[in-house]
Residue, then its C-alpha position, 0 to 999 in steps of 0.5 A: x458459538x463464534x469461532x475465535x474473533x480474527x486478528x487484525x494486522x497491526x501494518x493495517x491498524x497503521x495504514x488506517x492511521x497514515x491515511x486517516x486525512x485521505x477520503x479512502x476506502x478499504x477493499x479485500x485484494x492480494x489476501x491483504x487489505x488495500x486501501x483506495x483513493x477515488x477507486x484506484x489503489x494507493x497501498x495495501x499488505x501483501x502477505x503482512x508487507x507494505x505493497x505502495x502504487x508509485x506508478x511507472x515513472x517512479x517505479x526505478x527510484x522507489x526500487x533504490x530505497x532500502x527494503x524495496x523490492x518489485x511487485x510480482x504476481x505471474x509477472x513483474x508489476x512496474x508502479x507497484x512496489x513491496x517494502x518489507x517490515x523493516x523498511x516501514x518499522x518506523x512510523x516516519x519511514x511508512x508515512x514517506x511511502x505512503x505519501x508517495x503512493x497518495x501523489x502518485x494516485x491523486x494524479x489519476x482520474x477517478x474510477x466511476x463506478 
């Protein structure tokens, strides 16, 4: 007998939406899901938040914006930044972030494997 069928986040269904153009894979990081372009990380959740790589040069603007805040784990993480629900809600809001993470990381050599 299976135990009860896990549910997905609705940030993922939507993320899997936004980037559905992209040639991304999906990979299990930070207790979320984080979706990669070439090997590098574009966005993901972090415990049910939005977590978008702008990278470094970004990072100070992308911090401005409404619902913003930096990424940390043991230590801040410039280039990555968590945006809560309310920042993404709507769809326009999240495809905005993720156009930024998609820009940023199209500028990064592929990793190889």
């Amino acid at each position: 007998m299976k135990g009860p069928a896990k549910k997905t986040d609705p940030l993922v269904e939507r993320l899997r939406a936004v980037l559905s153009d992209e040639q991304v894979t999906e990979q299990r990081m930070f207790g979320g899901v984080c979706f990669m372009l070439g090997g590098n990380m574009v966005a993901g959740t972090l415990r049910g938040e939005l977590l978008a790589r702008v990278g470094k040069e970004a990072n100070a603007a992308a911090l401005q914006k409404p619902h913003a805040r930096q990424m940390e784990m043991s230590r801040p993480a410039p280039g990555y930044i968590i945006v809560a629900n309310a920042g993404t809600d709507r769809d326009e809001d999240l495809r905005a972030w993720v156009a930024l993470a998609v820009a940023y990381v199209k500028t990064l050599p592929p990793k190889v494997k």
